[in-house]
N, C-alpha and C positions, 0 to 999 in steps of 0.2 A: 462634209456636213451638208445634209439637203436641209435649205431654210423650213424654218417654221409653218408657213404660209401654205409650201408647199405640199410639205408634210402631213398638215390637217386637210387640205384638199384631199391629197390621197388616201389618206386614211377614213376618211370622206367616202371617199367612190366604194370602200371597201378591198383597195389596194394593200399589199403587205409591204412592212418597212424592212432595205435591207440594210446595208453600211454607205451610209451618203446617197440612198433612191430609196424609192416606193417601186412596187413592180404591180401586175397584176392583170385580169380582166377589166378593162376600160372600156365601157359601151360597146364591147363586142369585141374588143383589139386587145391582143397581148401588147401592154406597156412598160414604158419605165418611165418615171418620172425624175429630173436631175435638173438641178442649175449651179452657177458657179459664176466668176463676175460678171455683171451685166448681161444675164442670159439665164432665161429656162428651158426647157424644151422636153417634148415626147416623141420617144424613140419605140417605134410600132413596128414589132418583130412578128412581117405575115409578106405572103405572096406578093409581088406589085405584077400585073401583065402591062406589056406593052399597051397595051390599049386603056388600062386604069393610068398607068404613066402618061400617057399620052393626057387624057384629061383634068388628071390634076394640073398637069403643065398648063394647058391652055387656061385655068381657075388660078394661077400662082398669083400673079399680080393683083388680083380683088381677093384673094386671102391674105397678102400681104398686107395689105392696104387695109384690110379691115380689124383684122387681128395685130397688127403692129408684129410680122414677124421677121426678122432679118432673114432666112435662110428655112427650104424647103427642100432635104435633101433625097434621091429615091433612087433608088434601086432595086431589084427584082426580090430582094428578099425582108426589106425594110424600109422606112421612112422615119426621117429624122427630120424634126418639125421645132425651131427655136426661134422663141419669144424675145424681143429686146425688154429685158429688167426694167419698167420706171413704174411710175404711179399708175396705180390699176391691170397691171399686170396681171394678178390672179384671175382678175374678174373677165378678162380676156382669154385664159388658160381654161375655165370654167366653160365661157361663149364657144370657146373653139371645140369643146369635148362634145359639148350638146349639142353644135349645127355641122358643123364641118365631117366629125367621123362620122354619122349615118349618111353623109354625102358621100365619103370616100365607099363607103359599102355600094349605093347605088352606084358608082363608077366602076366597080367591079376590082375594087381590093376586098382581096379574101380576112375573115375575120377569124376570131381564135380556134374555130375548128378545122382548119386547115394545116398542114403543117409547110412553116415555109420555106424546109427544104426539098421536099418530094412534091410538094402541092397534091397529097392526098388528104382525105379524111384522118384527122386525127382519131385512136383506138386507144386500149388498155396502157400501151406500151410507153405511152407518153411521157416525158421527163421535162422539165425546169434546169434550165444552167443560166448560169452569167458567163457571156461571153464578149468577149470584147467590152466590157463595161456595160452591156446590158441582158437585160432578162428574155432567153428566148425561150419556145414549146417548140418541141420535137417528137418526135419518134425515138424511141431510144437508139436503136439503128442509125436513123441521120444522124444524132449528136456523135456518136461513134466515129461514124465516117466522118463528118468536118472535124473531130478530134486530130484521127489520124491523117487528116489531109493537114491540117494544120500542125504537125510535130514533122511530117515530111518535108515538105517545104521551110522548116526550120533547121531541118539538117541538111538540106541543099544551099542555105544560105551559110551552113557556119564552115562546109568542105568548098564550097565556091572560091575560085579564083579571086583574093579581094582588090589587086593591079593597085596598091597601096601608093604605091611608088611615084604611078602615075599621077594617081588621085594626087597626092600628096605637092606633087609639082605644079599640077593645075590651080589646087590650093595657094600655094607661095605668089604664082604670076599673078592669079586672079585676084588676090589681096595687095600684090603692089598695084595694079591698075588702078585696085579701090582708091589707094592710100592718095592718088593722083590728086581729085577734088579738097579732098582734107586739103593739102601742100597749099593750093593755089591759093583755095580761100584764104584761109591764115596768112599766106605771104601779103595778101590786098590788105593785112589788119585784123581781117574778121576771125573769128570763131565761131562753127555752125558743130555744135557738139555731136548733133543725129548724124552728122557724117560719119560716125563712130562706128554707128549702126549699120552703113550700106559698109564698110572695108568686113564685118562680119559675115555679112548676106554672099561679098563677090567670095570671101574664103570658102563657103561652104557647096557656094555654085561652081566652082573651078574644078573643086573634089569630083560633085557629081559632072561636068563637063568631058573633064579627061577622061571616063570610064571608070572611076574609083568606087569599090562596093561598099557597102556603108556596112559597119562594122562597130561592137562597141569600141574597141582600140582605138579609132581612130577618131573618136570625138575629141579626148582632151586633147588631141593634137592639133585640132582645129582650134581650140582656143588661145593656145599657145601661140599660134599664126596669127590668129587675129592679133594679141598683143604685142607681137612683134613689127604687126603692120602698123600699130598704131604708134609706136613708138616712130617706126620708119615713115611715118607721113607729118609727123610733129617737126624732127627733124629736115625733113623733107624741105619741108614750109619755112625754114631757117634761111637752108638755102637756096631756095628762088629766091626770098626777101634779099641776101647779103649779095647774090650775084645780080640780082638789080641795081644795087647800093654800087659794088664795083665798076659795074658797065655804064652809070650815069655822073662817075667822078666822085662819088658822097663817100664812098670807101677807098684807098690805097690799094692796088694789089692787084694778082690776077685770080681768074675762076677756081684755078689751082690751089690757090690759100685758101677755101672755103670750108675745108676738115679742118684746120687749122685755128681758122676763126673762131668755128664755132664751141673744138677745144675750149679757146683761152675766157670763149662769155662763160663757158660751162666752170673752167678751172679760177674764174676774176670777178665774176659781176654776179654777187646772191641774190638780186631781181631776178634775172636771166632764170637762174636754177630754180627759184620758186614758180616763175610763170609756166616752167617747162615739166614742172611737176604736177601741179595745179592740170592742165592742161590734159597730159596723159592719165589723172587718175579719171577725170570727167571724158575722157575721149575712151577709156575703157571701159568704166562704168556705162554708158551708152551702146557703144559695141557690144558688150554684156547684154542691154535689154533688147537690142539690134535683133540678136542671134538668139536669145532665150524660148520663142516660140519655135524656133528652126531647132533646135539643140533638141528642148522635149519632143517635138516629131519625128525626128531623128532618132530619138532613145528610145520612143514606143516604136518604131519601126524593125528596129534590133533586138527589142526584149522580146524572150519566150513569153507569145500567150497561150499557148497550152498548159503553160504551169499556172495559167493565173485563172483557166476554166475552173467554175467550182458548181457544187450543185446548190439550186435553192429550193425553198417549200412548196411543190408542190400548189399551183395556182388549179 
């Protein structure tokens, strides 16, 4: 859903509405207009050259600063420009349309009649798609050709080598290393529950460390890992605590009764089992939000966008 706000601005400029954006000719620039939490932003589908990049870059920081924009992102064929959501927002989305984009034209970003994959003169032939989540103009030819560059290179990803195996082991080691910090804290007493969060982050960096190709398959298997890690860092933190206890007199026994121990708190003391549950659902639940943003980059990384190009109206 694109907010309200934003909605009548763009409809305003004389922008078209499509499913959650506005799209359109914006003071010269094919846009789209999108926000979602804590953020709006205009995504400017046109030529960048080196040397229009070059001076936006040197103006980033007093557009930052002026506009309140968290992130100016560029590349030869786009510019992604987002606003931090608070009060007064629009009125900044507004300031930024009227001074900033006829600046970006003097720097020498090319505006809607250009196309920004040939960097010719846009002609008859020109078409509207949503690509990637935003509205671009083309040549009907370019859109073709990035079509099929982009269903190519999705079939080089789905016959590719995925070294699963690897990944997958990289996964396992790099989630117990995570599980390490959980262990220790907990053994001192403490509970830091966002450690939850990092034994997610090391699961999914070990995958890609070992050479593991990313793969739909192989997500829920990462979180599988992760909960497995999390379970093994809970328990973990049992035993440093109990082998402290042993090696300082407070407990009977050797390091070797430690499985043992922790059986009998699990199978004799209903505190025990509630703090150890309590514990795991909150160490998962966090891992969970840990990984959440890695997981959707990970899934749009994997999923066909060639099936999700579609065509729009005509700007």
């Amino acid at each position: 859903m694109i907010s309200s706000g934003l909605k009548k601005f763009g409809l305003g400029k004389g922008l078209k509405l499509g499913k959650g954006f506005c799209y359109g000719n914006l003071n010269g620039f094919i846009a789209t207009l999108s926000d979602g939490s804590g953020y709006k932003s205009i995504y400017l589908s046109t030529y960048v050259s080196q040397e229009a990049a070059s001076r936006i870059t040197a103006e980033m920081d007093n557009l930052k600063k002026k506009y309140r924009l968290s992130a100016i992102e560029i590349n030869s064929k786009c510019i992604l420009i987002t606003f931090v959501d608070t009060i007064g927002t629009m009125k900044r989305v507004e300031a930024f349309t009227e001074e900033a984009l006829p600046l970006f034209k003097e720097w020498g970003v090319s505006g809607a009649d250009i196309c920004p994959h040939c960097q010719n003169q846009m002609d008859s032939t020109a078409v509207t798609k949503l690509m990637y989540g935003y509205a671009v103009k083309l040549h009907g030819g370019c859109a073709e050709e990035i079509l099929n560059d982009m269903k190519e290179t999705e079939t080089e990803m789905t016959e590719m080598k995925s070294n699963a195996g690897l990944g997958i082991l990289g996964s396992v080691l790099f989630g117990i290393i995570g599980t390490i910090p959980w262990a220790i804290v907990y053994a001192l007493g403490y509970f830091v529950a966002w450690l939850g969060a990092l034994i997610g982050f090391m699961v999914v960096k070990g995958y890609e460390v070992f050479g593991g190709k990313l793969k739909k398959s192989v997500i829920p298997i990462f979180a599988v890992i992760t909960i497995l890690c999390v379970v093994l860092g809970q328990f973990l933190g049992d035993a440093f605590q109990l082998g402290y206890y042993i090696l300082n007199g407070k407990i009977y026994g050797e390091l070797s009764d430690i499985p043992l121990l922790i059986k009998e708190l699990w199978n004799n003391v209903p505190d025990y089992r509630t703090d150890v549950v309590v514990n795991l659902i909150i160490g998962i639940i966090f891992a969970g939000l840990g990984v959440f943003g890695v997981f959707r980059a990970l899934i749009s990384r994997v999923s066909s966008q060639s099936k999700k190009v579609t065509d729009l109206e005509d700007i």
